[in-house]
LUMMAR-192909 format. One record per residue: x, z, y of N, C-alpha, C, O, CB in turn; residue number from 1. Coordinates in steps of 0.05 Angstrom, whole numbers. Atoms other than C-alpha are relative to their C-alpha. Glycine has a CB too. Example, Ala and Ser with C-alpha at 12.3 -4.5 7.8 and 13.67 -1.06 7.14 Angstrom:
REM LUMMAR-192909
{{18; 0; -24}; {246; 156; -90}; {18; 0; 24}; {39; 13; 24}; {-20; 25; 1}; 1}
{{-16; -1; -24}; {273; 143; -21}; {-15; 14; 22}; {-5; 18; 44}; {9; -29; 9}; 2}
***
This chain:
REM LUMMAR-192909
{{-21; 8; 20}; {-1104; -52; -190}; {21; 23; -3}; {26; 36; 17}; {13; -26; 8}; 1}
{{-15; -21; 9}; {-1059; -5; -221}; {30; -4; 12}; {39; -26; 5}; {-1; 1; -33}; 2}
{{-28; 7; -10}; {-982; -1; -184}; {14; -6; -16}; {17; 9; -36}; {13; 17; 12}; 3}
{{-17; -5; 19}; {-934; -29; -217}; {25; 4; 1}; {40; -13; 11}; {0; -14; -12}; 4}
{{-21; -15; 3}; {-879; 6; -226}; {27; -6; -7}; {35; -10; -29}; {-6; 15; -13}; 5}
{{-33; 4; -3}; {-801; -4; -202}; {8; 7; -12}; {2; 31; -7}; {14; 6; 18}; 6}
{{-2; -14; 11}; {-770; 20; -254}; {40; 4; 13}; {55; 20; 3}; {-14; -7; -29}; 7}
{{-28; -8; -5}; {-696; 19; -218}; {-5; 20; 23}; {7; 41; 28}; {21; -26; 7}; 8}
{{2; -23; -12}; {-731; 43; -163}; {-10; 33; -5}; {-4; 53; 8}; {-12; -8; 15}; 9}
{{-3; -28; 21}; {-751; 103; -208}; {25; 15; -9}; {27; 39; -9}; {-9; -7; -25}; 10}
{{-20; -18; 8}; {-684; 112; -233}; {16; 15; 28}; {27; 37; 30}; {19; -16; -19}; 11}
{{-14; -9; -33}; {-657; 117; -155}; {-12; 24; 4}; {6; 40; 3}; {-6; -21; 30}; 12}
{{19; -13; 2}; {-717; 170; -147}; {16; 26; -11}; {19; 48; 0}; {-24; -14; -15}; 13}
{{-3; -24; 13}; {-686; 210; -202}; {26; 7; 13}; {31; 29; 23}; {-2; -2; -31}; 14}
{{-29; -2; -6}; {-614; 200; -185}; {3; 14; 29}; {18; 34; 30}; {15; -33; 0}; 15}
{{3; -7; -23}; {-626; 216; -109}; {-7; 29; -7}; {13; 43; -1}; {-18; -16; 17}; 16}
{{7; -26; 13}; {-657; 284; -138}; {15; 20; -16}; {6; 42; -21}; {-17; -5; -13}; 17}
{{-24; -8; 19}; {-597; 303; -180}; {26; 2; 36}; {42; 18; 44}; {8; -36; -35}; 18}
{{-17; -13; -24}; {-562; 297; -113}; {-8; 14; 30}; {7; 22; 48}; {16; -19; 7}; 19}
{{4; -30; -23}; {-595; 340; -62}; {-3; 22; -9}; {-6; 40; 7}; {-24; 1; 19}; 20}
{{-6; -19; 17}; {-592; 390; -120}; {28; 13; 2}; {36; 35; 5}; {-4; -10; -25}; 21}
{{-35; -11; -1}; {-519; 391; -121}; {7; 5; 27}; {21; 24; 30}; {24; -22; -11}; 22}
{{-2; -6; -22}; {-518; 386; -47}; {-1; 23; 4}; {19; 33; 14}; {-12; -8; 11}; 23}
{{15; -19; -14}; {-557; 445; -36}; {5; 21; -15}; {-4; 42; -6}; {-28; -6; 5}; 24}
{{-12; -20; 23}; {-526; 486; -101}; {20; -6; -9}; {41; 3; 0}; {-14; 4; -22}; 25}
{{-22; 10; 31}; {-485; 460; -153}; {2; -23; -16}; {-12; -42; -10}; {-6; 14; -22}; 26}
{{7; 22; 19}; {-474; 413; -206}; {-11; 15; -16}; {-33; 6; -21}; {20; -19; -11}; 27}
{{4; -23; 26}; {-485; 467; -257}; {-32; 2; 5}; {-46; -8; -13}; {20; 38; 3}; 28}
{{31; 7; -5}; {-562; 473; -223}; {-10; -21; -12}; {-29; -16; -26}; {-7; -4; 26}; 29}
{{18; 24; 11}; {-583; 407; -244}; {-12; 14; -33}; {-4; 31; -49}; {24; -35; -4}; 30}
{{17; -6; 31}; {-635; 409; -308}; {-19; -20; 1}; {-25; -26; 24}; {-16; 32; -6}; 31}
{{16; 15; 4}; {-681; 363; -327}; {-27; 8; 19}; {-40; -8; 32}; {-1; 0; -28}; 32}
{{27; -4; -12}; {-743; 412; -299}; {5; -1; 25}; {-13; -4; 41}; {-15; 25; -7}; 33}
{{-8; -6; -33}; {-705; 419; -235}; {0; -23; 6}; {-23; -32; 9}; {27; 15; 11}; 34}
{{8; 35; -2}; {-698; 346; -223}; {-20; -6; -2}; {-21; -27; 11}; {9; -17; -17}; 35}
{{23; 17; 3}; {-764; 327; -239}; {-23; 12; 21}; {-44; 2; 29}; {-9; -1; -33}; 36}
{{28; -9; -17}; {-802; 377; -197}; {26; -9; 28}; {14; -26; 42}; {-18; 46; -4}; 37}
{{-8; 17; -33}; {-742; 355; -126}; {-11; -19; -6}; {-28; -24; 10}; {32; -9; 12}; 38}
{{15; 25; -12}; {-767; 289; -146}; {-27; -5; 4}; {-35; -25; 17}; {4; -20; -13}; 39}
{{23; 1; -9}; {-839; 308; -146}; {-16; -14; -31}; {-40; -18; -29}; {1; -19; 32}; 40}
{{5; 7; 15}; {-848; 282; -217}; {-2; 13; -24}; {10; 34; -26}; {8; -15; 1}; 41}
{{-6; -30; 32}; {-860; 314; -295}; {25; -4; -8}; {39; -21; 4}; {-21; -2; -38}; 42}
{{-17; -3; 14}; {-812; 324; -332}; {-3; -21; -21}; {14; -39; -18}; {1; 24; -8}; 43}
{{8; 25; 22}; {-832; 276; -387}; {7; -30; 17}; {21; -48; 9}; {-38; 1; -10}; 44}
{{-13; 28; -18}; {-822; 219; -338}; {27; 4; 3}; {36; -14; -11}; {-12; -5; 32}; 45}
{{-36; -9; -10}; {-748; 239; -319}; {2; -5; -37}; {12; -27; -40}; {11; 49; 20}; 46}
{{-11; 4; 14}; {-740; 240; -394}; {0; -21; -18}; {16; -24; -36}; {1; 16; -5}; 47}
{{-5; 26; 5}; {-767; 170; -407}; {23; -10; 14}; {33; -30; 4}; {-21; -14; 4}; 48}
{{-25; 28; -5}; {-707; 140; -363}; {27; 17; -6}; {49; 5; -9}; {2; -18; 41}; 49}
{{-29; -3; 10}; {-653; 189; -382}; {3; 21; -19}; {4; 45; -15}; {20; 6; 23}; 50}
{{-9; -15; 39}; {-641; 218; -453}; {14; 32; 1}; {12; 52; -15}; {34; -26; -21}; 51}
{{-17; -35; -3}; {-598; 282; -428}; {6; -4; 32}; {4; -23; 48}; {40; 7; -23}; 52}
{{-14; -2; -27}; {-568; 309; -366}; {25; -17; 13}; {29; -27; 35}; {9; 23; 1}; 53}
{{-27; 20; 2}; {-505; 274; -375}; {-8; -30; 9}; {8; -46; 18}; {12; -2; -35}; 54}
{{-3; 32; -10}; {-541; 205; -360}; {-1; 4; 26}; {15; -5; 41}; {-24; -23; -9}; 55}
{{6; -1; -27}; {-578; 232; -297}; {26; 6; 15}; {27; -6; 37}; {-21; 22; 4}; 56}
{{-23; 1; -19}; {-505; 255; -271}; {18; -23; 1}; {37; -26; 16}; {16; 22; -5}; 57}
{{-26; 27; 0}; {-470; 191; -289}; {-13; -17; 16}; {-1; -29; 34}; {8; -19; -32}; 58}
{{6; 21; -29}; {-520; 150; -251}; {-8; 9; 22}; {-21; -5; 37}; {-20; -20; -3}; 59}
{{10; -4; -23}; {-529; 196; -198}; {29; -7; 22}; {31; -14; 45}; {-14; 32; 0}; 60}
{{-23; 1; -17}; {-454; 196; -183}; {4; -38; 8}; {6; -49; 30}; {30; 16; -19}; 61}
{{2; 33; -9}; {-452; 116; -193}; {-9; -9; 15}; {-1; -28; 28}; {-8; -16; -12}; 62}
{{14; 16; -31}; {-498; 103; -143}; {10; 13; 18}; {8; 2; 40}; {-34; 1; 8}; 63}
{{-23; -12; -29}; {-456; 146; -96}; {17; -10; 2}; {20; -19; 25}; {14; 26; 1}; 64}
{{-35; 13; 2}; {-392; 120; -107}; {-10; -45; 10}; {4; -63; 20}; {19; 9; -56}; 65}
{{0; 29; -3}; {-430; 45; -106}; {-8; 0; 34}; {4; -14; 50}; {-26; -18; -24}; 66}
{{-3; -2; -24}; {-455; 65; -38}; {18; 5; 22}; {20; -6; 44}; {-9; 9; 1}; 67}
{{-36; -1; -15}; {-388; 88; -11}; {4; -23; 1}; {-2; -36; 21}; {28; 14; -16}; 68}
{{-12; 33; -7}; {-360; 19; -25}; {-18; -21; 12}; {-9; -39; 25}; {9; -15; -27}; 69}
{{14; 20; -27}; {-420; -18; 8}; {5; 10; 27}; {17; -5; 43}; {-35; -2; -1}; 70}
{{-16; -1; -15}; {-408; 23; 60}; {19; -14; 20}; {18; -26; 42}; {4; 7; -9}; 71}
{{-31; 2; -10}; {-333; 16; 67}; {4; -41; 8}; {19; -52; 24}; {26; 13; -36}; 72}
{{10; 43; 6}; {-354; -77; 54}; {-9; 3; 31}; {3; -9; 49}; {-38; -16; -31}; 73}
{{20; 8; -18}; {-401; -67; 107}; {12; -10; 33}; {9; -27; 50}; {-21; 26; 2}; 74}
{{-11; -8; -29}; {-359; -37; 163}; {21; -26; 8}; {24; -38; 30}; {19; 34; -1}; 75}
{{-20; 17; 5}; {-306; -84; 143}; {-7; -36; 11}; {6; -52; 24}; {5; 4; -33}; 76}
{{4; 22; -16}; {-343; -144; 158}; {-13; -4; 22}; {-17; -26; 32}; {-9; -13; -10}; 77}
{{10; -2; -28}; {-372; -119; 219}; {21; -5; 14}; {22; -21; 33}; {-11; 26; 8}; 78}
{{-23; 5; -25}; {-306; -111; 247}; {16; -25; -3}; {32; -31; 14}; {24; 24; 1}; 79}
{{-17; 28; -11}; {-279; -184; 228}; {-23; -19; 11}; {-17; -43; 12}; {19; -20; -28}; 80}
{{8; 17; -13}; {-334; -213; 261}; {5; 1; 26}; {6; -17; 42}; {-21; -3; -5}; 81}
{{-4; -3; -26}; {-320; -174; 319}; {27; 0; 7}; {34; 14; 26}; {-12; 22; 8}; 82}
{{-25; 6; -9}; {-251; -192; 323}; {13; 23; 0}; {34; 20; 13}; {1; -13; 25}; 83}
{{-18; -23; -1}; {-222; -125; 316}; {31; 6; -21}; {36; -4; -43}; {-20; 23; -5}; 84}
{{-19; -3; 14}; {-163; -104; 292}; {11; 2; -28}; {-4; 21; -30}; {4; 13; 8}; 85}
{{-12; -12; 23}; {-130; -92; 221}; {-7; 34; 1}; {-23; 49; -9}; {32; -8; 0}; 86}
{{-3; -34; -7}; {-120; -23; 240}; {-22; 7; -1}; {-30; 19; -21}; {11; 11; 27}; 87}
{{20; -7; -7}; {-182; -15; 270}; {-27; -4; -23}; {-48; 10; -26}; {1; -13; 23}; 88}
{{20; -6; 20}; {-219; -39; 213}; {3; 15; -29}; {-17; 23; -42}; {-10; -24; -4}; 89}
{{-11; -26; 14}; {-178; 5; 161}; {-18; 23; 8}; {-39; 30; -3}; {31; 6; 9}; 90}
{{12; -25; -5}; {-195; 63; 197}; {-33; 3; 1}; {-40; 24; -9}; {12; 8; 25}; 91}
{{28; 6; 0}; {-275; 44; 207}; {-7; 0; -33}; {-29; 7; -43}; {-8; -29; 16}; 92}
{{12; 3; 34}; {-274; 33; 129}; {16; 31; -14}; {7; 40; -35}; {16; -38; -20}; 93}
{{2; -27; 18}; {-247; 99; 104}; {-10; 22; 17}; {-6; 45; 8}; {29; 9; -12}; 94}
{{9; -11; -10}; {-281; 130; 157}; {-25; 12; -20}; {-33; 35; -23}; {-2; -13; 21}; 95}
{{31; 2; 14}; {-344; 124; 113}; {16; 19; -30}; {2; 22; -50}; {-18; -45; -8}; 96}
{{3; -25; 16}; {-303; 179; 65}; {6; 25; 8}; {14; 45; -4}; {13; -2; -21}; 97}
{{3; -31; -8}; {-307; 230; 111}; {-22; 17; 11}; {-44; 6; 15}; {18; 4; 17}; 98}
{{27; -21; -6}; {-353; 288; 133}; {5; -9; 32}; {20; 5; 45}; {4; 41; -9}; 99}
{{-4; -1; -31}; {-357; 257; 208}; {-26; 8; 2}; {-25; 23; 21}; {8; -29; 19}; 100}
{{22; -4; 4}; {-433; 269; 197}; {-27; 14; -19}; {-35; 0; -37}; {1; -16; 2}; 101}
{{21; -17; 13}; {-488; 316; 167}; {-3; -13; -30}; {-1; -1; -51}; {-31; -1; 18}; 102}
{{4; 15; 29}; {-499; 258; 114}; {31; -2; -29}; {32; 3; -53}; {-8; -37; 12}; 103}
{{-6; -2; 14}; {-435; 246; 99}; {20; 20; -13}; {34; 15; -33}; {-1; -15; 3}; 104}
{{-9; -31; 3}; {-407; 322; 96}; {-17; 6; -25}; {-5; 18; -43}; {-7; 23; 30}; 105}
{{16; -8; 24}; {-468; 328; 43}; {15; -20; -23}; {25; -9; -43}; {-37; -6; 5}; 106}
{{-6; 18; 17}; {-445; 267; 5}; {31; 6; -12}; {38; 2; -35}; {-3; -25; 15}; 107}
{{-31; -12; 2}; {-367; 296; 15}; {-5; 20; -27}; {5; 19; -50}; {12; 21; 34}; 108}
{{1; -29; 23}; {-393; 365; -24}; {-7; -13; -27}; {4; -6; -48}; {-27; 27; 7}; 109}
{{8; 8; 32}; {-430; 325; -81}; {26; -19; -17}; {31; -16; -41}; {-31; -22; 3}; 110}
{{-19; 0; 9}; {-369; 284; -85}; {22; 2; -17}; {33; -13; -34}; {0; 2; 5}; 111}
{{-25; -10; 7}; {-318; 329; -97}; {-12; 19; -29}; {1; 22; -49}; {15; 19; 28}; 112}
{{9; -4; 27}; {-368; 364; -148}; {8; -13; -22}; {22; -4; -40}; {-22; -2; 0}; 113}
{{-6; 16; 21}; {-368; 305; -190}; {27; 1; -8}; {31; 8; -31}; {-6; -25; 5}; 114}
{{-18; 4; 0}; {-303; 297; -181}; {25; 18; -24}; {40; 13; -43}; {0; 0; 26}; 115}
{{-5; -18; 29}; {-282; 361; -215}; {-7; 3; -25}; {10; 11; -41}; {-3; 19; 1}; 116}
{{9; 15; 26}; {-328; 343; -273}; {8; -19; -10}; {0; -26; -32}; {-19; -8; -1}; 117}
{{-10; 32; 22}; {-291; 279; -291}; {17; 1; -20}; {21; -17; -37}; {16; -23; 13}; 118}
{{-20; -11; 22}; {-235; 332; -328}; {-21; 2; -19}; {-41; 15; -14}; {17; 28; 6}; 119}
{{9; -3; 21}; {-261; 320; -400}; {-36; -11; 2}; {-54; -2; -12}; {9; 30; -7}; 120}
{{27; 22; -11}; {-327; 272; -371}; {9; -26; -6}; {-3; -37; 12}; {-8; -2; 36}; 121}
{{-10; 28; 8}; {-296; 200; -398}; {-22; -22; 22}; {-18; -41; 38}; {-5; -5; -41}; 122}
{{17; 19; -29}; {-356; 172; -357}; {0; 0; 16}; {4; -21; 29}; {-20; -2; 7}; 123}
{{-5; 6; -34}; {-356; 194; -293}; {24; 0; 7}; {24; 3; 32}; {-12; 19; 19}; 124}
{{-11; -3; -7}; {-284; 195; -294}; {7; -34; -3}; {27; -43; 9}; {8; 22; -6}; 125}
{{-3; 27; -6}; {-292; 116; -308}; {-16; -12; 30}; {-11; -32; 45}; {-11; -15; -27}; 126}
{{12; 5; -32}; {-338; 118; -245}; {18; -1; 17}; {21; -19; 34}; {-19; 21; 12}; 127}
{{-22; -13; -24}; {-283; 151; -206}; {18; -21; 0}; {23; -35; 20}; {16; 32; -7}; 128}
{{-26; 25; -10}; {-226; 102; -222}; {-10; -24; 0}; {8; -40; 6}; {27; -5; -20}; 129}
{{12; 23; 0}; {-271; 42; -227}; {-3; 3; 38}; {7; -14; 53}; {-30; -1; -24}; 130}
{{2; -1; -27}; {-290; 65; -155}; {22; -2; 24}; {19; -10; 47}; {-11; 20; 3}; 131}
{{-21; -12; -22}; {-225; 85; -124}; {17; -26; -2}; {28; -37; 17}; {19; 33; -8}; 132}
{{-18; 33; 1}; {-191; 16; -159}; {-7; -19; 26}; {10; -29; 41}; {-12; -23; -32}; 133}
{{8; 21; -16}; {-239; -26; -115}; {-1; 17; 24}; {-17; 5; 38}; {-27; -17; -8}; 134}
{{-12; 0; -23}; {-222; 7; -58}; {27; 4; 17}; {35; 4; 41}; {-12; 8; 5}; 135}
{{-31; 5; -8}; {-153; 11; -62}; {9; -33; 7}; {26; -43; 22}; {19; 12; -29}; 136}
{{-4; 31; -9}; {-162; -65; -65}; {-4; -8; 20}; {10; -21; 36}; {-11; -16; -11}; 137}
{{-1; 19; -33}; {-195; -79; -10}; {21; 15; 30}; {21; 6; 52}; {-43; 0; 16}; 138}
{{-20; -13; -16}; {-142; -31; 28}; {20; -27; -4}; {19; -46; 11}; {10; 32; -12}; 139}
{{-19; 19; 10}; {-87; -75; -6}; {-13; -25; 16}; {-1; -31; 37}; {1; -1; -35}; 140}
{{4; 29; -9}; {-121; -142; 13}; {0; 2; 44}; {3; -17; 59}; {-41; -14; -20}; 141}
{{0; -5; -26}; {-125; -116; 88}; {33; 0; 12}; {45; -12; 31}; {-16; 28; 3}; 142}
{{-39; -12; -7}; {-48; -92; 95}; {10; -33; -3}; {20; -42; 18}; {23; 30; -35}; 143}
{{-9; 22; 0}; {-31; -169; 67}; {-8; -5; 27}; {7; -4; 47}; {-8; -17; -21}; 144}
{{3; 12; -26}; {-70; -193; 120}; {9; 9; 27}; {13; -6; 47}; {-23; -1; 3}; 145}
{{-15; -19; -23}; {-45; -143; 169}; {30; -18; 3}; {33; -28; 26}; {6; 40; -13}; 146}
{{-23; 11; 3}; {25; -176; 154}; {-3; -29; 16}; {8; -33; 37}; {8; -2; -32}; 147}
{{3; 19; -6}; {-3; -248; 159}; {-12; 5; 33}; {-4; -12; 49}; {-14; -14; -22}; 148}
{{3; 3; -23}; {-31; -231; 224}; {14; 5; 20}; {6; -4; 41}; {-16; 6; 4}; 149}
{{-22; -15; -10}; {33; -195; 255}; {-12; 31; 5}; {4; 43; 20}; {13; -15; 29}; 150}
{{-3; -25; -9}; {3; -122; 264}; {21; 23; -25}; {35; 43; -21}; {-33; 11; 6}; 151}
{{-37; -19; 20}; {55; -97; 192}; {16; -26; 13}; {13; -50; 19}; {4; 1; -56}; 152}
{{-29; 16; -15}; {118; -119; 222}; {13; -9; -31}; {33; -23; -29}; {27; 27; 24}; 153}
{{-30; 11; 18}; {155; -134; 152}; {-19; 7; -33}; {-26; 31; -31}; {42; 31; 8}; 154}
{{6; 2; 23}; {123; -136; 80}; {11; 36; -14}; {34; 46; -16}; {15; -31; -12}; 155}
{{4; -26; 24}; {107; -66; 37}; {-8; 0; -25}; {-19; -19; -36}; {-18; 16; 5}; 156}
{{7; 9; 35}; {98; -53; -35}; {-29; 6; -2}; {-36; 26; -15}; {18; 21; -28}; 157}
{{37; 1; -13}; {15; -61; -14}; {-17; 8; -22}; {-42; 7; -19}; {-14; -34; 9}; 158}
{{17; -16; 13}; {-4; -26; -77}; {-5; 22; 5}; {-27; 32; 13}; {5; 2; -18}; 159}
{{-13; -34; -5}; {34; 41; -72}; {-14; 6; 32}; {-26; 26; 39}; {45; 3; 1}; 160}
{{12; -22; -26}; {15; 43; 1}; {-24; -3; 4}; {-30; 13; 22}; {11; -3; 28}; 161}
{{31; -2; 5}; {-65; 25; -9}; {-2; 26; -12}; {-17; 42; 1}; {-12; -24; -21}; 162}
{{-3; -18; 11}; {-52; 78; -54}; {-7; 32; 8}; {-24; 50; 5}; {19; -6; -4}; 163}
{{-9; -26; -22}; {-18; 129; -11}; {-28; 8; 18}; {-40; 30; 17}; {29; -12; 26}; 164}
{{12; -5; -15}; {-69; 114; 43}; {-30; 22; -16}; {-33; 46; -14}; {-2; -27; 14}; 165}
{{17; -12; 17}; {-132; 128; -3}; {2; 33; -16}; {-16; 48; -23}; {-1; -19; -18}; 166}
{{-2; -27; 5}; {-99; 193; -27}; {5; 11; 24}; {-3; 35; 21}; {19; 7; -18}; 167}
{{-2; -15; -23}; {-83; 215; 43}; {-28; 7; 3}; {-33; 30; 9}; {14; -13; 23}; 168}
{{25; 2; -17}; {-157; 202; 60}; {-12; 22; -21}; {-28; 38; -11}; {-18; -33; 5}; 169}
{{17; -15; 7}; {-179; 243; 1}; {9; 31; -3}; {-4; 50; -12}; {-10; -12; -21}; 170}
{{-11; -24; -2}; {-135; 299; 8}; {-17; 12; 24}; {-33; 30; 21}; {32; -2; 3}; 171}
{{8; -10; -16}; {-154; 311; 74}; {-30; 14; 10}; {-37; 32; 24}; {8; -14; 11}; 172}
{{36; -3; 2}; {-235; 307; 64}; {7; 29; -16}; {-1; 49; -4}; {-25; -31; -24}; 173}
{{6; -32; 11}; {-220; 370; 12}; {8; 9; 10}; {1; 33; 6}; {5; 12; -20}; 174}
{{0; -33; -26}; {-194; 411; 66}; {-17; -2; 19}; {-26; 17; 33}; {30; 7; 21}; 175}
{{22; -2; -11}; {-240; 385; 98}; {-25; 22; -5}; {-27; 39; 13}; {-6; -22; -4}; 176}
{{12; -14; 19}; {-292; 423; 58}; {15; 28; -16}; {-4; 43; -22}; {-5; -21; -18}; 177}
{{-9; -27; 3}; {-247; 488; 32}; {29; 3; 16}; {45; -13; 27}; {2; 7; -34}; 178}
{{-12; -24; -9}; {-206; 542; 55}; {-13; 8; 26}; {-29; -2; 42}; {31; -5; 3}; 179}
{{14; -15; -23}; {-219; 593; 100}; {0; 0; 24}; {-13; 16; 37}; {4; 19; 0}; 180}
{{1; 7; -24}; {-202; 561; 163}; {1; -34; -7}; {22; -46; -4}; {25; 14; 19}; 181}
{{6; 34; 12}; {-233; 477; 134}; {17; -5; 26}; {26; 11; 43}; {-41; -17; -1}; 182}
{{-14; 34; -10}; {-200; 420; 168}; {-14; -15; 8}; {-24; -33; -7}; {12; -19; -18}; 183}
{{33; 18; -10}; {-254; 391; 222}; {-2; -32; 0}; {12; -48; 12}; {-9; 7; 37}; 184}
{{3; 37; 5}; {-275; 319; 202}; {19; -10; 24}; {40; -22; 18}; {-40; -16; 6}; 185}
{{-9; 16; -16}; {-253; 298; 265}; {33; 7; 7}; {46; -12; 15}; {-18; 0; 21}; 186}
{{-28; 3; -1}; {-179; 326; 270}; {14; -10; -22}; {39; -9; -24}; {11; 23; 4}; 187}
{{-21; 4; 20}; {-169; 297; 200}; {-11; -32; -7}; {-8; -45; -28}; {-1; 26; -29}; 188}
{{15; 35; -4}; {-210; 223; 223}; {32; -8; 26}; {41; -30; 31}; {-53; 0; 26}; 189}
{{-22; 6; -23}; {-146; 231; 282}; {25; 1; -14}; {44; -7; -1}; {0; 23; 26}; 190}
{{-13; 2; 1}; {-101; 239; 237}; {6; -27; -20}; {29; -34; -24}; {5; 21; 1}; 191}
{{-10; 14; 11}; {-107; 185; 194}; {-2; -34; 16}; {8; -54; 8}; {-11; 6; -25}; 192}
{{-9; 18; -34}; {-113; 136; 264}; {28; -1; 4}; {38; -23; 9}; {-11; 17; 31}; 193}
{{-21; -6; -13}; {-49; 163; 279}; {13; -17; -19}; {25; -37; -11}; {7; 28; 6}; 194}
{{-8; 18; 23}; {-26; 135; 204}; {1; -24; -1}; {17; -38; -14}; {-12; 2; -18}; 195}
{{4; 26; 14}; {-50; 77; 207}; {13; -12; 26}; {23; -34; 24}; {-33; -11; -11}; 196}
{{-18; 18; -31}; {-18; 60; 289}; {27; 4; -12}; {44; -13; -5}; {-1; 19; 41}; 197}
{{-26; 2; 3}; {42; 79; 259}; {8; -16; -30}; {31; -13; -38}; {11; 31; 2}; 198}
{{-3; 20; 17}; {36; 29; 199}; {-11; -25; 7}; {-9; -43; -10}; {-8; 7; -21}; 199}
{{10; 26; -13}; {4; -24; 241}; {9; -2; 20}; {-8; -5; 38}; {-26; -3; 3}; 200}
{{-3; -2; -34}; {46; -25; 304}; {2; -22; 12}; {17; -22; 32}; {21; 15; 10}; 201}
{{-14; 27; -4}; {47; -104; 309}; {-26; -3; 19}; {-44; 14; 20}; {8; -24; -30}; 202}
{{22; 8; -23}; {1; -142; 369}; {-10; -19; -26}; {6; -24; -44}; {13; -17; 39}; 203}
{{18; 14; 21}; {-54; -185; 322}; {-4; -23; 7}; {-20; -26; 26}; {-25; 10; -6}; 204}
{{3; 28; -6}; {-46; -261; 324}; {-13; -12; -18}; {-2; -18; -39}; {22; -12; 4}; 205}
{{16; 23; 24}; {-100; -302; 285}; {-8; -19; 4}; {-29; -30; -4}; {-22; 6; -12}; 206}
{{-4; 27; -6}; {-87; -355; 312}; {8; -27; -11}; {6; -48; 1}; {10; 2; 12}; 207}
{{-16; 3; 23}; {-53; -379; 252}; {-28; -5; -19}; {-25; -9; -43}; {22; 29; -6}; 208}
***
């Protein structure tokens, strides 16, 4: 019998292929023929599921950015089952936007690619704040609870500092990644620990 054919898992196929391209070069590398021979497929297939380049980079970054936030969900409910901290699960969830690892140091570079493409990109720059909204939220919904549990000692304006935090975290990943002496994942995973003990310094009662 003839396979029949995933067609989302096809588009993942292509999209995954558009990003070990940029990984491993550029964004500017991507092309339709180049994509279709990383994924191992013609060209004519790649251009039944996406019409131009422009789609293949909008859903290659979307499924990046949707993986980040499963991710960032995941860790998050690992650590309230395991009873851990506010703090502790802050930091475990924006952990997952830094280069602590081979994967996600590759994922960091393709990133920040996109990222500079979103000037004068209307699409992927709705990826980008569609992405960064929902996780400024679930920052925000953590800090409330931080409050309700006693580790924030006194009520913050829990937008601005979801905010703050999320730009600290992504400032630091791009030095992470340039200048001529980078910023090693892990002195810039210590420093935003240090951030967050000194915005969480309360003992955690959930008892309540």
């Amino acid at each position: 019998m003839p396979r029949i054919v995933d067609h989302e898992e096809r588009r993942g196929q292509i999209a995954d292929a558009v990003e070990r391209l940029i990984a491993a070069e550029s964004l500017d590398s991507v092309t339709v023929a180049r994509t279709a021979e990383e994924a191992g497929i013609s060209v004519g297939l790649v251009q039944h599921y996406f019409a131009s380049k422009d789609e293949m980079l909008l859903e290659s970054f979307r499924r990046i950015r949707n993986r980040i936030e499963a991710r960032v969900a995941a860790r998050r409910q690992r650590s309230e089952r395991a009873g851990a901290r506010i703090e502790r699960m802050l930091l475990d969830g924006v952990a997952e936007l830094m280069p602590l690892d081979p994967s996600r140091r590759s994922e960091g570079r393709v990133t920040l690619a996109f990222t500079a493409r979103t000037f004068g990109n209307p699409g992927l720059a709705e990826v980008l704040r569609s992405s960064n909204a929902n996780l400024r939220a679930q920052i925000e919904q953590a800090l409330r609870n931080a409050l309700a549990c006693g580790e924030l000692p006194e009520p913050v304006g829990y937008e601005l500092e979801a905010a703050r935090l999320l730009a600290f975290v992504d400032g630091l990943v791009l030095h992470c990644h340039t200048g001529q002496r980078p910023l090693s994942a892990r002195a810039a995973h210590a420093m935003v620990a240090a951030d967050l003990a000194r915005l969480l310094p309360g003992p955690c009662d959930r008892s309540g």
